[in-house]
Each structure stands twice: as C-alpha cells, then as structure tokens.
C-alpha positions, 0 to 999 in steps of 0.5 A: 823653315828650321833653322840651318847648320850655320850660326845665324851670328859671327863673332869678330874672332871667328872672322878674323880666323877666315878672312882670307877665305876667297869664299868670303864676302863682306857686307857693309851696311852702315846708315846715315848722312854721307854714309857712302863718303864715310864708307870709302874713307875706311871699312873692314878690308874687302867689304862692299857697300848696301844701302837699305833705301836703294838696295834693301827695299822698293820704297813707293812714293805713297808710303801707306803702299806698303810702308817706309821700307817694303821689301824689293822685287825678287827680280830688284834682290837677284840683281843687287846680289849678282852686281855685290858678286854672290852666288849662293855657294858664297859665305857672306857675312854682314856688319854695320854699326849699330849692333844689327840694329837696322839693315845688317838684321834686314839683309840677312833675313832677306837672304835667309828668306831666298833660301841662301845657306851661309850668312851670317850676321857679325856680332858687335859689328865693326867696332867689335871687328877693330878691337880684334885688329881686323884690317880696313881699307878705304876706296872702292872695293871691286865685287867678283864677277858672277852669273845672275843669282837665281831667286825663285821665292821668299821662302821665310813666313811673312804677314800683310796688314790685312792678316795683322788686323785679323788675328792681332786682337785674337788670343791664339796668336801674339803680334809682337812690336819691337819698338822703344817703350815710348813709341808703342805707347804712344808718347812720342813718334820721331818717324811715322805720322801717327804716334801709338800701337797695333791693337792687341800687339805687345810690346817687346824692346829689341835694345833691352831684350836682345842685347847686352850692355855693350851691344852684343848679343846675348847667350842663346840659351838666355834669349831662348829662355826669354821668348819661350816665356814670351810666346808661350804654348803658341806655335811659331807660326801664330806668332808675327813681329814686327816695328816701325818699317819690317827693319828693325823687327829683323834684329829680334828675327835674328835674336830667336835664330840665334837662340835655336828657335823657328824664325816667327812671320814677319810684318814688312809694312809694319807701324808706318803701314798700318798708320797711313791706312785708317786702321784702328790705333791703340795707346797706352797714354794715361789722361 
C-alpha cells in the first residue's frame, strides 16, 4: 500500500493554522499512572482521550495469544472510532508526550491500515504544541455524533509469528527490532519474561535512529537515506518490523512514511509473543 497525498506528520505550526477547522479531530493518547485524571486536568482544546490497553488493543489474558498489545477486532476498532465521533472524511490528527513513541504511531497505523485518508501524527507532540501557544482545556470533551464507521479490513501488510520464524534467519528478508540496544541484546528486560532477540532479527533503536535531539522527527530525506541503507535491494515487502508488543515498532512505521518509502509489514505480537511460545532466543551477551 503507497503512501498517500497526506504527510504522515504535522508540525505544531501547521495545527496551530487549521484548528478551527470542524473537519478536525484531535486525538489524545497519552500513557501512564492516572492518565485519565491527568487528561481532564488539561489537554490540547477539543482533543478526545484513547487508551492503548482499552481502545487500541484486545489484550488476552494469555499473553503468549498474541502478546501485550494484539490489535482489536475490526468490529471493537469501528466501534471505538464511531464513540471518538469519526467518519472517514474526517481530518484526524494524533499527539501524546512521548515523541510518538507508543500509541500516537500505533493509532495512526491502525487507521492508516483501514484505509482512512487523513491522519496525521503531531510532530513533538504536546510539548511542541504548547510552545507554539495552541490552547488547552481541562474537562470532558464532548465527541460529534456520527454513523458507524465502516471497516472492511487491514488493509496494510502484517506478519504472525510463525511467518517471523520462517523467513527471519533467511537472507532474502530483514526482520527489523526497534527495541533499546540493551533488550535486543539481552542484557536486560524490564517488560517480557525472557530477556534477548528474534534470531536472525537487527537491530534498529527507534530513539536513536528516528529522531532528533529534541524529540522531533528527523528530515525525510535524512531517514530515507537511513533505511535505504539499512533495507538494501531487498523489496519492502521481505521487510517486517517489529518490538516488544507491535506499539513501538509503529514510530519506525511512521519514520519510513514520513521518509516516502512503502510502509514495510509489521510484527503485532512481537518480542512478548515470541517469548512466551518456546520459540528459539538469541542474545548477544559476551560470557
């Protein structure tokens, strides 16, 4: 699937100029302890709250079924973005604070997978968006009432596990991890039972490869250049990514549209799949 008339990213000054557009919708989807008390104390003005575990995923309560985040059913997604008051003409733009890191890049993805035409992910996220004076508001945001959006697919290119193993050791594919150096390795592992890697996988940093010192993507041009040298000759559909729960593996997703380049498959179940189903471990420990 090519990538469409739309930038995949938004700078703070670009939203700031179409805020009052009634086309718009604002997607919070920041994280953490508390999170909901957090949001209706102050977000940007307009933006309705998404939780990744609630809204974003169907997590099981087996999480070798699939991982820590496996994607909802169609049904569950179509629901979700009817109640947020979407239709698929709408012009939704995504922020959290954690430079895309988790569930902005997950979001847009999901709906860039339904085939939905404008979405965009914003650049820096809310810190960017206050520098340039875009107004908050604490309290409820009431979402538009809209007719249930119809889904009929994913339509972008994903991976199960049992494809991963086949083709992760063969060199006519590339299995990327987007994982911190130390977790690939297999140093450390502050989320998944069992520390290490994919066999055969490389691994890419999404922090240190897709962005800036201050958080911000970097240049198209620069990361085209990048993963160009990464991927090599290979076509992009022999190339998969993916991190610990298919969240985070989104951000590097977004970093190759953002650079103009097909959006590779992605791994949903990812490291905490993989981990949980006896499958082979690599590490790079040195004894």
């Amino acid at each position: 699937m090519s990538n469409k008339t739309i930038k995949p990213l938004i700078s703070a000054e670009e939203l700031l100029t179409i805020r009052h557009d009634n086309n718009l919708v604002l997607i919070d989807t920041r994280m953490g302890k508390d999170i909901k008390t957090i949001y209706l104390e102050n977000h940007l003005k307009g933006a309705l709250h998404v939780h990744l575990n609630n809204d974003l995923s169907d997590i099981k309560e087996n999480l070798a079924n699939g991982g820590r985040h496996p994607l909802p059913s169609i049904e569950k997604f179509s629901k979700i973005l009817t109640n947020l008051g979407i239709s698929p003409d709408n012009h939704i733009v995504i922020y959290d604070d954690k430079s895309a890191a988790i569930a902005s890049a997950r979001l847009w993805w999901m709906l860039t997978a339904i085939g939905h035409e404008k979405v965009q992910v914003l650049n820096g996220g809310l810190k960017e968006a206050l520098r340039v004076g875009y107004p908050t508001s604490s309290g409820k945001e009431t979402p538009a009432k809209v007719a249930p959006y119809s889904i009929a697919n994913w339509k972008l290119p994903m991976k199960t596990m049992n494809e991963v193993e086949k083709i992760s050791q063969d060199n006519d594919y590339l299995v990327i991890d987007v994982r911190a150096k130390e977790r690939y390795n297999g140093e450390v592992e502050p989320i998944d039972l069992i520390a290490g890697h994919i066999p055969g996988a490389t691994n890419i940093p999404f922090t240190s490869t897709n962005l800036d010192e201050n958080g911000l993507y970097l240049e198209p041009s620069i990361l085209k250049e990048k993963y160009e040298k990464i991927i090599g000759s290979k076509p992009m559909e022999n190339v998969t990514v993916h991190c610990g729960s298919g969240v985070t593996a989104c951000h590097t997703l977004l970093a190759m549209a953002h650079a103009n380049l097909e959006i590779p498959n992605l791994y949903v179940g990812s490291w905490s799949e993989w981990s949980r189903n006896n499958k082979t471990i690599a590490t790079n420990i040195k004894q």
